[in-house]
N, C-alpha and C positions, 0 to 999 in steps of 0.2 A: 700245594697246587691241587685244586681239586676241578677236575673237565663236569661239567653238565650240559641240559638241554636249553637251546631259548624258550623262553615265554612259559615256562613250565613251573607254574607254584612250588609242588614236591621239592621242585629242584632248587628253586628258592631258600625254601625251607631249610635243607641240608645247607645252603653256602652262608643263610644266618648264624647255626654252629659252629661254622669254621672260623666267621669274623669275630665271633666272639670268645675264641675258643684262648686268647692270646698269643698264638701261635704266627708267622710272619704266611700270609695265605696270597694266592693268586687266585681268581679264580678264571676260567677257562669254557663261556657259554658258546658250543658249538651249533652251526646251523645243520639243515640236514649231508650225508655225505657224497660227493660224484662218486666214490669206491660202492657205494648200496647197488649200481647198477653194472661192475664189473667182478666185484667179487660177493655182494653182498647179498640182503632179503630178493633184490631185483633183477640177479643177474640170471636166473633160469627163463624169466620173462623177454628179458632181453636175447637170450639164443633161442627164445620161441618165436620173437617176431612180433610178440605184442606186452605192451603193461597194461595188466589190468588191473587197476587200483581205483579205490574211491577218493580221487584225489582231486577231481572237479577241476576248476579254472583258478586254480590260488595257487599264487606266485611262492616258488622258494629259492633263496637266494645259497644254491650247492656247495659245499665249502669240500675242500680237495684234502683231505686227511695227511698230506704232507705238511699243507699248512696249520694245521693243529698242532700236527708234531712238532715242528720246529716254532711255535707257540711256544708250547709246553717245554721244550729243551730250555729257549730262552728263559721263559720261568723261572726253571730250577738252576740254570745256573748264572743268569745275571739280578743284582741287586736291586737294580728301578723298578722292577715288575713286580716287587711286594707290594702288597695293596690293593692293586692292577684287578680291575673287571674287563676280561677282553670279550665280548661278543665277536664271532669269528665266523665269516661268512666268505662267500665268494664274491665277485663285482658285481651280480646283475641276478636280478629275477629273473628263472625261467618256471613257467608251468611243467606239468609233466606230460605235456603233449609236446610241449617246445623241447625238451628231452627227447624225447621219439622220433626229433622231425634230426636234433642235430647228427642224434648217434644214426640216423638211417643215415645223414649224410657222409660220415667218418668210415663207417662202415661199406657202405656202397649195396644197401639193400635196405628193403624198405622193414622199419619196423614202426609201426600203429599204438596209439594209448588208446585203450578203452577202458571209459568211466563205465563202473559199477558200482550199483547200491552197497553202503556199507555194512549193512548187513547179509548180504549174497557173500560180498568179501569175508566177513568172519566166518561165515558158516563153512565155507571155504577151506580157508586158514584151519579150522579146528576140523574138520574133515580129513586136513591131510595129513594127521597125525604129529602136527605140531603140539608142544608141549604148551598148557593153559597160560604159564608166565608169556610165552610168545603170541600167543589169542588175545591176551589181557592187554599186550605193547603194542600191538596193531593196531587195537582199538584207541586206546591212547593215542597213537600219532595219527589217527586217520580221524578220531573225532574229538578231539582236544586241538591238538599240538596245530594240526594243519588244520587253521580256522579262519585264517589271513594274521591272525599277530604275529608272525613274522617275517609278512609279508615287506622287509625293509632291508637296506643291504648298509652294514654297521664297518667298522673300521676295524677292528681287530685286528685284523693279520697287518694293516699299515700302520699301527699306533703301536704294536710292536716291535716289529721285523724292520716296517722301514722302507717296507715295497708294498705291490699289491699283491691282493691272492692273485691265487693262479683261476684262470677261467674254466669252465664246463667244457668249451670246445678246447681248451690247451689239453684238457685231461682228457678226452674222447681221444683226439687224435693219440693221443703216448698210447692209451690201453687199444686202437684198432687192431694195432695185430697180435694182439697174446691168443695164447690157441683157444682162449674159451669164447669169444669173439670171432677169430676167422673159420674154425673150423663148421662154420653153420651155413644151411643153404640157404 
């Protein structure tokens, strides 16, 4: 089972290896994650009250890293998903202002996306003493990856699992009250 990124050549590249490798492969193309804004790159932003990212008006369709998980379980241990390209995403496009608008509402305080130029963002990024491989992945996802090609909502988690993902707002409301979420003014 090998997880990668959508629409991302590199990652293409590596899951050519794997199909060829003879080996019995899944592989497991994930979109970006609703966990980035509770535990992840996003979630300082998000207990500041604002995102600021060079993320413009292009839709991503957040996929809920439980659903990857139980992806990937399935994978490894049931038989029909050898072969299996799952692209795995959430139900629905949301921008990252649409993000902003839900969790202000989960949370019960306003929190704002403000677009910034993508390179103020890197200058940023590598200012704060982030390490170069994390300067170099920003870049990547901010001027690559999010370009609108995957701007699309794919079946993965139903062509596996058998249900649908779970939604951005199903997953706002479970993480509203963890303390790194309520304890902010």
């Amino acid at each position: 089972m090998l997880l990668t990124g959508r629409g991302e050549a590199d990652a293409h590249d590596w899951e050519a290896i794997i199909q060829r490798s003879g080996l019995e492969w899944t592989i497991i193309r994930a979109s970006w994650f609703c966990q980035n804004f509770s535990e992840g790159a996003f979630a300082d932003m998000v207990q500041a009250g604002c995102i600021t990212l060079p993320a413009g008006n292009i839709p991503e369709p957040f996929v809920d890293i439980d659903d990857i998980a139980d992806v990937a379980v399935a994978a490894l241990t049931q038989p029909q998903h050898g072969g299996e390209i799952y692209d795995v995403t959430g139900p629905r496009l949301l921008t990252f202002a649409e993000v902003a608008a839900e969790l202000s509402q989960v949370l019960g305080r306003t929190l704002e996306y403000q677009q910034i130029p993508h390179e103020v963002f890197l200058t940023a990024v590598a200012e704060s003493g982030a390490p170069k491989h994390m300067v170099w992945l920003m870049d990547h996802l901010f001027g690559t990856v999010l370009d609108g090609r995957n701007a699309y909502v794919a079946d993965g988690v139903q062509r596996s699992l058998g249900h649908p993902p779970k939604d951005f707002a199903d997953f706002a409301r479970e993480f509203a009250n963890l303390t790194t979420w309520r304890n902010v003014a």
